[in-house]
C-alpha positions in Angstrom: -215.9 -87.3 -4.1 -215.8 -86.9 -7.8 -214.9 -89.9 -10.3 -212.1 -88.5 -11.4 -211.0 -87.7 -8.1 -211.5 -91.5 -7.0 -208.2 -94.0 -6.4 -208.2 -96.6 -8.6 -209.1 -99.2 -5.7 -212.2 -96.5 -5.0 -213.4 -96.6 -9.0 -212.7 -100.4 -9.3 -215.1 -101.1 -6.3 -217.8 -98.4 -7.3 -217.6 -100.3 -10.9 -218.3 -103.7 -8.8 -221.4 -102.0 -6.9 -223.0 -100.7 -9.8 -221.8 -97.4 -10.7 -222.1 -96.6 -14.7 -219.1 -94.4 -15.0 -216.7 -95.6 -12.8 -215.0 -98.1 -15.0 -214.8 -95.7 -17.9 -213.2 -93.2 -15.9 -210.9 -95.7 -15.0 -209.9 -96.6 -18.6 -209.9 -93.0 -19.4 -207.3 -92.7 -16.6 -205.1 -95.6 -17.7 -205.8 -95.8 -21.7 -202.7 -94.2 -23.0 -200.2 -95.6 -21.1 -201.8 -99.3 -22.0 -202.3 -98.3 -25.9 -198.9 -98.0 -25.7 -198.0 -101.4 -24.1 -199.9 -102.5 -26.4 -198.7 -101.2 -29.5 -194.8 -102.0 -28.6 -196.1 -105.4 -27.8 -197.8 -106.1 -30.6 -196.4 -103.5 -33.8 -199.4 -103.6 -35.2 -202.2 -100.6 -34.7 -204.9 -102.6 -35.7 -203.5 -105.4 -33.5 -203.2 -103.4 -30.9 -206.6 -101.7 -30.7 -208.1 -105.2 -30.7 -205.8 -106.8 -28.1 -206.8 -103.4 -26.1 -210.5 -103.8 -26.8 -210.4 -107.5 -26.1 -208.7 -106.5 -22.1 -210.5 -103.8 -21.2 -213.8 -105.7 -21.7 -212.1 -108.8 -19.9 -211.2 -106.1 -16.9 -214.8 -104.8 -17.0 -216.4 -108.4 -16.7 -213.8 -109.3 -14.2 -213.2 -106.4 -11.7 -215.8 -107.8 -9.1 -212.9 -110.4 -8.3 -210.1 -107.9 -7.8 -208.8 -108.5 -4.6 -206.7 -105.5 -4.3 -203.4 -107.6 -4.3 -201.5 -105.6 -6.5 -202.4 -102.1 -7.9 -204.8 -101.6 -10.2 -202.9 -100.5 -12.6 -200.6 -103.5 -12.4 -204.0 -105.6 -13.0 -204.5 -103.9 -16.0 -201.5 -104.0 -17.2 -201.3 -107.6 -16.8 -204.4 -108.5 -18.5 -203.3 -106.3 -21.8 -200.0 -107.8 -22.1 -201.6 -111.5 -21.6 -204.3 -110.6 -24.4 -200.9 -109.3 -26.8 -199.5 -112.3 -25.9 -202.4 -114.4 -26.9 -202.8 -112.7 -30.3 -199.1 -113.4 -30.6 -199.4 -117.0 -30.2 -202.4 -117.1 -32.9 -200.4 -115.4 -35.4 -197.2 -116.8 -35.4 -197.6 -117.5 -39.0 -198.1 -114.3 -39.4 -195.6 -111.2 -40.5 -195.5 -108.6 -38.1 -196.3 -105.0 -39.7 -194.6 -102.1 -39.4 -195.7 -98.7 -38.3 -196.7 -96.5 -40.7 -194.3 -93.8 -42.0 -194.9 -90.2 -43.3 -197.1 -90.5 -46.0 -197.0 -88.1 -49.4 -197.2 -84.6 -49.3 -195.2 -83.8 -45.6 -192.6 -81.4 -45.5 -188.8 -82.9 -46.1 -187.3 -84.1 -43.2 -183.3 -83.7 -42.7 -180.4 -85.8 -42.8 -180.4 -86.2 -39.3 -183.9 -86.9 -39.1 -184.3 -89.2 -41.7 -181.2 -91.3 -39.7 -183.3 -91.4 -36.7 -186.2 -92.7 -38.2 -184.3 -95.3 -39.5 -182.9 -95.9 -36.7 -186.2 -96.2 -35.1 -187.3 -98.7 -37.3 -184.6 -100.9 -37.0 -185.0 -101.3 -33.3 -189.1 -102.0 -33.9 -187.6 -105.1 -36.6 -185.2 -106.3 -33.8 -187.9 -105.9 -31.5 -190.6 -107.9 -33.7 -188.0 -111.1 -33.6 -187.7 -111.2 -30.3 -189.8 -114.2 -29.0 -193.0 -113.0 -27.2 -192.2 -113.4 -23.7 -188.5 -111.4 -23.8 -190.3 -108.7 -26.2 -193.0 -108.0 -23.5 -190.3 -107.8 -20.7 -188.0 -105.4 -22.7 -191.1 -103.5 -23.5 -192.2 -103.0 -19.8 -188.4 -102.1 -18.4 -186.4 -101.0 -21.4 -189.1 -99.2 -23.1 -191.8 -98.1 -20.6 -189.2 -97.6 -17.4 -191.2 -100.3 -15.1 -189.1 -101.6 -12.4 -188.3 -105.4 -13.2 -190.8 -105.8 -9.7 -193.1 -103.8 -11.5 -192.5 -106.1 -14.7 -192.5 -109.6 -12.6 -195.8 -108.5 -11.0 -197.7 -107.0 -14.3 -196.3 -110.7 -16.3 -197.3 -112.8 -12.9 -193.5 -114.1 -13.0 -190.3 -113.9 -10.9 -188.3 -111.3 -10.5 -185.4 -113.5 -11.9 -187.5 -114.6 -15.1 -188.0 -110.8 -15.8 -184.0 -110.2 -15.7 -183.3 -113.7 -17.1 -185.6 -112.6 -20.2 -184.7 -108.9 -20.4 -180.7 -110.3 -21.0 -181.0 -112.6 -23.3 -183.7 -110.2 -25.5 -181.2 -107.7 -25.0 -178.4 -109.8 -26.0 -180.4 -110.4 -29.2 -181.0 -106.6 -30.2 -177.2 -106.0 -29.3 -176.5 -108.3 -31.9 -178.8 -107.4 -34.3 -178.3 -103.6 -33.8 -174.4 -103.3 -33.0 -173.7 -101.8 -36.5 -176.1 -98.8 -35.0 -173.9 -98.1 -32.2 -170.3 -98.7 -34.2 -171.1 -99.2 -37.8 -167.1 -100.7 -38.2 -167.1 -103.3 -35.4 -170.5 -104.9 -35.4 -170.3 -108.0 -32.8 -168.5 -105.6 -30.4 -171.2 -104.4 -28.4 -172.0 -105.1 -24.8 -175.7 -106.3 -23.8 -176.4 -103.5 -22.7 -176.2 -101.5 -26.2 -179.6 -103.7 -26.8 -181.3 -102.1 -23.9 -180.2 -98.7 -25.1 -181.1 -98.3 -28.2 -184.8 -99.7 -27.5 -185.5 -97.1 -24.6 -183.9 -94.6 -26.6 -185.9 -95.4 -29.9 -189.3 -97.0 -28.4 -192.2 -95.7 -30.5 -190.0 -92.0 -30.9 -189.1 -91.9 -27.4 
């Protein structure tokens, strides 16, 4: 059996014994999905890559102890969102940066368009003042679709912290985004409004 046609139990275990490629494989499998994790997490590329580098090199050195508990991919999700979180806590201080937007010289975008985007990055500001711990649930359920089992497991919490955290983050970006939904009544939005918006404008998704 091929590498790429290994389970991720098979590569993590062939990584443990000695094989060369098996971990990269493995990250080559997974990468995308925890770039973006990452990047919602974080809202900073550069932030990002690091935190990304900083896990995967963490997964590598620990992967003999995986004990096959959870699924890989819940392993390695919970190691990037602990090494976000971590680089959140060190830059508190720090102002978050946005994404980049269209630079000079691409064609015109339309009305519509140009709503969106704003749109967009109004839900990445709310986003960025959310306290770390509700940003990283919303991220995982609102944004990425994880179950909030999924989410407890990949944070290493309960299944009530995860919806504890998700409503009261939500409750914030309601808030903060209510004008989005009905610019003439903005404290009349339900909770749920803040969950919306995020899924519906998470990195352009």
């Amino acid at each position: 059996m091929t590498a790429a046609a290994s389970s991720d139990g098979a590569l993590i275990a062939a990584h443990a014994a000695g094989d060369p490629h098996a971990f990269t494989e493995l990250v080559r499998r997974h990468r995308d999905r925890l770039w973006a994790v990452a990047l919602r997490t974080l809202r900073d590329p550069e932030e990002a890559a690091d935190a990304l580098q900083e896990a995967f090199i963490s997964a590598f050195r620990a992967a003999g102890s995986f004990r096959a508990e959870s699924q890989v991919t819940t392993w390695l999700h919970r190691i990037v969102v602990n090494a976000c979180l971590d680089r959140i806590r060190r830059r508190q201080a720090r102002p978050t940066v946005p994404l980049p937007e269209a630079g000079p010289g691409e064609p015109a975008v339309s009305r519509d368009a140009m709503a969106d985007r704003e749109t967009s990055l109004a839900v990445q500001s709310a986003l960025a003042e959310l306290p770390a711990e509700q940003r990283s649930a919303i991220v995982l359920v609102d944004v990425e679709g994880y179950s909030v089992a999924e989410t407890a497991k990949i944070l290493g919490i309960a299944e009530g912290t995860v919806k504890s955290r998700c409503a009261r983050g939500r409750a914030k970006l309601a808030k903060v985004l209510g004008h989005l939904r009905n610019p003439d009544v903005g404290a009349d939005v339900s909770h749920d409004a803040g969950a919306r918006q995020a899924r519906r404008h998470g990195e352009g998704r």
